[in-house]
N, C-alpha and C positions, 0 to 999 in steps of 0.2 A: 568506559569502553568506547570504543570509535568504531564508527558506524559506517560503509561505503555502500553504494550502488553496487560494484565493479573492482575487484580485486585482481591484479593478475601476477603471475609469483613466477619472473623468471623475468629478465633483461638482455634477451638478444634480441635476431633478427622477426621471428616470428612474438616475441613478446612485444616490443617495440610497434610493430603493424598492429597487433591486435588493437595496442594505447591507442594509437592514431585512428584507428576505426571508431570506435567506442566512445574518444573524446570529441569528435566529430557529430558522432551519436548526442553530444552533452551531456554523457554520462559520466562524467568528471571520473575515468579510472585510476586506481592508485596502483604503480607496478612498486613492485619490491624486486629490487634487480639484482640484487644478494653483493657482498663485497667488491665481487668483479662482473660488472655490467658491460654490455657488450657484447659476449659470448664467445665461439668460438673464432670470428671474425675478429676479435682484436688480435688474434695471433698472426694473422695471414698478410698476407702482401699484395699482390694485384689480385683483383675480383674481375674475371672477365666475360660471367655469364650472369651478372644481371642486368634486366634490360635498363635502358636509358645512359649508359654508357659504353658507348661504342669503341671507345678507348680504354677501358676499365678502370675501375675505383678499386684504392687502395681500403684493406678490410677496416679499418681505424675510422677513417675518416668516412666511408658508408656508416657505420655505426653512428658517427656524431651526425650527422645530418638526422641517421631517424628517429633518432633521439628529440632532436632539438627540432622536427616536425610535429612528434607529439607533444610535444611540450607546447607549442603553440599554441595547441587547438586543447588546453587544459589539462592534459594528463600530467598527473601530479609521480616523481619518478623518484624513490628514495633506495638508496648504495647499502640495505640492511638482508642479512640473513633470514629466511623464515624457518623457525626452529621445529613447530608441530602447526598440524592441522587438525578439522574434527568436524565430519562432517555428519551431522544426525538431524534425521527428521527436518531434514530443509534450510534447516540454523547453519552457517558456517561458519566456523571461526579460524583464524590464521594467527598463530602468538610469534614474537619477534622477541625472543628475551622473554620476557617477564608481560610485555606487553599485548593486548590481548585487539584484535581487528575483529571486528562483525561483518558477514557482507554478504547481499542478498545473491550474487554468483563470481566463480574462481575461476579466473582461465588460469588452465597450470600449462607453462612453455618453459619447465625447465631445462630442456635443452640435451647436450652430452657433454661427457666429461672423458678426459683420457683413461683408458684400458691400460693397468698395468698384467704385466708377463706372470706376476705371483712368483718372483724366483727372488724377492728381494729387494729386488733392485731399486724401490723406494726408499732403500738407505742412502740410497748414492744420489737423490735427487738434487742436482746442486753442486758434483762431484762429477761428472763428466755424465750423468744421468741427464736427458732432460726432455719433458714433454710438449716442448715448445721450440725446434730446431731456428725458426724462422726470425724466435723472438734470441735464441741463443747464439747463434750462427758465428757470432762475433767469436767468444769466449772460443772457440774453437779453432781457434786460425792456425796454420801450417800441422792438424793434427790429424788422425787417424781416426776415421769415426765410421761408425756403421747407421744403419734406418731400417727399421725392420716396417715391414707392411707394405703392402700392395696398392692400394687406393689412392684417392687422388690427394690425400694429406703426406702419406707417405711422399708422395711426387713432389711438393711442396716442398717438403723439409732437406729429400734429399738435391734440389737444384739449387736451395739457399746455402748448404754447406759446402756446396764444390765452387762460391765464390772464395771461401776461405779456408776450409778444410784441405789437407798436403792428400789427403784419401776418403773417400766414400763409396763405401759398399752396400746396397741395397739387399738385404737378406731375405727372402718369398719361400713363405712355403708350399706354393704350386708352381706350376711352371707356364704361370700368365698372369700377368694384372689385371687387375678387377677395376682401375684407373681409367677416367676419360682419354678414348685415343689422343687426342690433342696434349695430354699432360706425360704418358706414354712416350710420344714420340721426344716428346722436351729434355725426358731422361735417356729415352735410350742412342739419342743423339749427341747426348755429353763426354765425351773425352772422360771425364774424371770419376766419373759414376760407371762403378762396378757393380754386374746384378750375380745373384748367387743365386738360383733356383735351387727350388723342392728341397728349403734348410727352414729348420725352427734352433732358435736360444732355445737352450736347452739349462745353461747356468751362466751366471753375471759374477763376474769375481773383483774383488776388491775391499778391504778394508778403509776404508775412509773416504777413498777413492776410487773412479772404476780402472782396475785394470786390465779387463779383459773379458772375455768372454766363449761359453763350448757352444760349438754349433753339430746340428746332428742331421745329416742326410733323412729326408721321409722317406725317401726310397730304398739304400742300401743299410741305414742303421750307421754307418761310419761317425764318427765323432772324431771333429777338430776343434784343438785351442787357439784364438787369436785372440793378439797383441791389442787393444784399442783404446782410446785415450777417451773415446764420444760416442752413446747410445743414444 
């Protein structure tokens, strides 16, 4: 069994500082940063509200840098799953597989992951489904596509597809964004970005593919079918 000071079980931006803190400390931390290390930061595109860049850092490459900080200063950073944990009487244990870690304390920074609708639409993931507009934006070119969410991901996803998307509709089901004004103003100053207030998906249609989707008024109950090639 393998023994650590310092376990930390997540690989983005707050797992990454924790390494660099800790290995600084000389407490040689081991992060387990699970398949896709980085976090949600590798999806994104310009970063313009962390400090020390006044021109902003693209999310990817802020990643490699805090990465390759802690690494410096000895945090040992390995690309694996952790499958179970087990924490009794002070003992913890972290298993990877089959493989079993000891370690006197566990920063847990696993982070977030994408919120599906629950209507299915995980069958289409791949099929004009996707929860990564910024990373997908391409595949979408001259097509019809929608974004559902208010926030400032939301705002993201829908500015990167109205480089290539023929339509983007922004679908809320209140009738204000919860988005920083500045990402706000980015959308509702776009030509190509259409917003639809006080509307929830209601059902995602497509067999193999998405072709469309029911939207349903919160306020009057009305149900509409639209055409769309990109959720």
């Amino acid at each position: 069994m393998e023994s650590r000071e310092v376990v930390i079980i997540g690989g983005g931006p707050s797992g990454f500082t924790a390494a660099l803190y800790l290995a600084r400390a000389t407490l040689k931390p081991l992060v387990l940063a699970g398949e896709k290390k980085g976090g949600q930061l590798m999806f994104t595109t310009e970063v313009e509200n962390y400090p020390g860049f006044p021109e902003g850092v693209m999310g990817p490459d802020l990643m490699v840098r805090m990465e390759e900080q802690a690494k410096k200063f000895g945090a040992e950073i390995r690309q694996v799953n952790v499958t179970k944990v087990e924490f009794i009487n002070g003992v913890k244990k972290i298993w990877v597989g089959d493989e079993v870690i000891e370690a006197k304390a566990v920063v847990i920074s696993t982070g977030a992951s994408s919120r599906m609708l629950g209507l299915g639409e995980e069958k289409l993931l791949g099929r004009g489904v996707s929860t990564c507009a910024v990373c997908d934006a391409a595949f979408f070119k001259d097509k019809k596509t929608v974004v559902l969410g208010g926030g400032d991901a939301a705002m993201e996803d829908a500015l990167a597809l109205s480089k290539f998307a023929s339509e983007v509709t922004m679908i809320h089901r209140r009738d204000e964004f919860r988005a920083s004004k500045i990402m706000q103003d980015k959308v509702l100053s776009n030509p190509k970005i259409k917003v639809i207030w006080n509307t929830e998906i209601v059902e995602v249609k497509g067999e193999g593919v998405l072709e469309g989707i029911k939207i349903k008024s919160t306020k009057s109950g009305e149900e509409i079918d639209m055409q769309i090639e990109g959720l």
